[in-house]
C-alpha positions in Angstrom: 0.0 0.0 0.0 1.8 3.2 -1.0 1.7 6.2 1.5 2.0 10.3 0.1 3.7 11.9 3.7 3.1 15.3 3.6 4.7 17.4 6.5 3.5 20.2 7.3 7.0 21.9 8.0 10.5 22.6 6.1 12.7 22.8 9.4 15.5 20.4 8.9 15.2 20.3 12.6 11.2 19.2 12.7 10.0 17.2 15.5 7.3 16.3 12.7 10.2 15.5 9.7 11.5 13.2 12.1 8.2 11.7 13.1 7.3 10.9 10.1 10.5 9.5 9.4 10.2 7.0 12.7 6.8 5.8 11.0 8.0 5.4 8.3 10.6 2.7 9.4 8.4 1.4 11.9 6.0 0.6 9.2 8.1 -0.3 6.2 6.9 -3.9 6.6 2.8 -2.4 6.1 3.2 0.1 3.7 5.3 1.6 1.4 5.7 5.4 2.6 7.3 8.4 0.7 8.2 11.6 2.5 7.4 14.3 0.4 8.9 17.8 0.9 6.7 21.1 0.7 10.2 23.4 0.6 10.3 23.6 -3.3 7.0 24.2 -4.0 6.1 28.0 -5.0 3.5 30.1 -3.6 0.1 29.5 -5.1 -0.5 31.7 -8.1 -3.8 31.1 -10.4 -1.9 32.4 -12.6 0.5 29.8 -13.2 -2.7 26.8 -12.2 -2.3 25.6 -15.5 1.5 25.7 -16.1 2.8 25.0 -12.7 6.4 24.2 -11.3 8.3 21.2 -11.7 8.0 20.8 -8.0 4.5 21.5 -8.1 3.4 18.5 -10.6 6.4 16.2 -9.3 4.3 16.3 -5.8 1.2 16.2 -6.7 1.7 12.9 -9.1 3.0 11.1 -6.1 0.1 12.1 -4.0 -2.7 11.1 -7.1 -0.4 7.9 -7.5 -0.8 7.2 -3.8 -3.4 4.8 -2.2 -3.3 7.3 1.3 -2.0 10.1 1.9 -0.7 11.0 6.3 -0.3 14.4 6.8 2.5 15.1 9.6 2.1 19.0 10.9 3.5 21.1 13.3 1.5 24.0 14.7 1.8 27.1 14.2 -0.5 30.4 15.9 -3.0 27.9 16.7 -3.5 26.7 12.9 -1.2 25.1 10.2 1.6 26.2 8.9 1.5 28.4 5.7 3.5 26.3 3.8 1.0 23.5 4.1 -1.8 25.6 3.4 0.1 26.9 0.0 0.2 23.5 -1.0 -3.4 22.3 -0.1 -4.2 25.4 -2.4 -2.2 23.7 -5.1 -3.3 19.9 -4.6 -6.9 21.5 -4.7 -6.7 23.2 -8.2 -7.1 21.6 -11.4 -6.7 17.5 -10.7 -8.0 18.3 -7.5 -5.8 15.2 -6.5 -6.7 14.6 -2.8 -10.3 14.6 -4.0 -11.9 11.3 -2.4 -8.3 10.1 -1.2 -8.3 8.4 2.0 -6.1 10.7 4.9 -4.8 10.4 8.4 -3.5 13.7 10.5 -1.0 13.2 12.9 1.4 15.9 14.9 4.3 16.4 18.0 5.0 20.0 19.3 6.8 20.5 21.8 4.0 22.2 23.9 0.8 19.9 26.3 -1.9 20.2 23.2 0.3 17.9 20.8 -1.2 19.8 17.6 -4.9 20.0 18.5 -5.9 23.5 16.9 -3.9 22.4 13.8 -5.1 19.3 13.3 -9.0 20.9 13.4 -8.0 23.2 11.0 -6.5 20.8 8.6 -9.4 18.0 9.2 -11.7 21.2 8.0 -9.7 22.0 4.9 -9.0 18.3 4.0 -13.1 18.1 3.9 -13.4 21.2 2.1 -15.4 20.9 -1.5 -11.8 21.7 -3.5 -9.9 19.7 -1.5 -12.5 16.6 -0.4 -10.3 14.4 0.9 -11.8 11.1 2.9 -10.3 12.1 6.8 -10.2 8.9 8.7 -12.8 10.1 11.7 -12.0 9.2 15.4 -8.0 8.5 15.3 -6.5 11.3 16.4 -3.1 11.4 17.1 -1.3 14.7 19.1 1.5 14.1 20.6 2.7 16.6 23.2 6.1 17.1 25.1 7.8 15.4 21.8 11.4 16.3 23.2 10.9 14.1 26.0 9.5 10.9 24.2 12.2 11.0 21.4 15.7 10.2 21.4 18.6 11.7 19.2 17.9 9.4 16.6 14.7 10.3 16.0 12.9 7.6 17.7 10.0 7.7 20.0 11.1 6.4 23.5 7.2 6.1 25.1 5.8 2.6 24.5 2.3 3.8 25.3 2.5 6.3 22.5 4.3 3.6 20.0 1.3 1.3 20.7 -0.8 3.5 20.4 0.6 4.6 17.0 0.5 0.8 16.2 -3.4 0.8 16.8 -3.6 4.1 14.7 -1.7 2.8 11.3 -3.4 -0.5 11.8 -7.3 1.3 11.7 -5.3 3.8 8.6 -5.1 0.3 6.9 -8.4 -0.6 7.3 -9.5 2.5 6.4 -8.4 2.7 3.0 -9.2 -0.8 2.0 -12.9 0.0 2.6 -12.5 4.1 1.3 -10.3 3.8 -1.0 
């Protein structure tokens, strides 16, 4: 099964890059996952909808070639980060390629809420009429205090919150074999 990542940050130092990177490798054996990076993509123009960047088509191929796409974000003043919502602008226009694709939300900050205002604003973009992606409901996954439940390397220390991952990924399975 072939998983678009889409983080919702360009920090080479993102709790969230390397989040999505520990899933990634925890996983490997479920599904095929691609990190995809927002940093190259241009600001949204409608100008330039019809003849967009390299960057621009590169990304959104992977994500209509996908069978899922997990978003990994950050949060940033209580919402998402502008670089993610230049891109939903983009996947939203023209192919409209996260139209009716399956999607899982996760986030780490380093504050208590774990991503929570982000992650509503997201959910309500990703269900937006341009954008109309299938959310998975009730599988939320914010994960607070990140710098003390991961190590150097990138992986998550906390066994509750790896098993609980576990559960997650296993009901994002699930999800896109009956949605998808």
């Amino acid at each position: 099964m072939k998983i678009a990542v889409v983080i919702g940050s360009i920090s080479k130092n993102s709790y969230n890059m390397k989040l999505a990177e520990f899933i990634k490798r925890r996983y490997e054996g479920k599904l095929e996952m691609e990190v995809l990076s927002l940093k190259d993509i241009p600001m949204y123009n409608i100008d330039d909808e019809l003849n967009p960047a390299p960057a621009v088509t590169e990304i959104k191929g992977k994500i209509k070639n996908s069978d899922g796409v997990l978003f990994v974000t950050p949060e940033y003043n209580h919402s998402i980060p502008g670089v993610l919502k230049n891109a939903l602008d983009w996947f939203s226009r023209v192919d409209r390629v996260l139209a009716n694709k399956p999607a899982m939300i996760v986030g780490a900050s380093t504050g208590i809420l774990g991503t929570v205002k982000a992650q509503i604003h997201l959910r309500q973009i990703l269900n937006s009429g341009g954008v109309a992606a299938i959310t998975m409901p009730g599988n939320e996954v914010f994960i607070g205090n990140i710098e003390n439940i991961m190590d150097d390397n990138g992986n998550l220390t906390d066994e509750s919150t790896i098993k609980f991952l576990d559960k997650v990924v296993d009901n994002f399975i699930k999800w896109i074999e009956k949605v998808g």
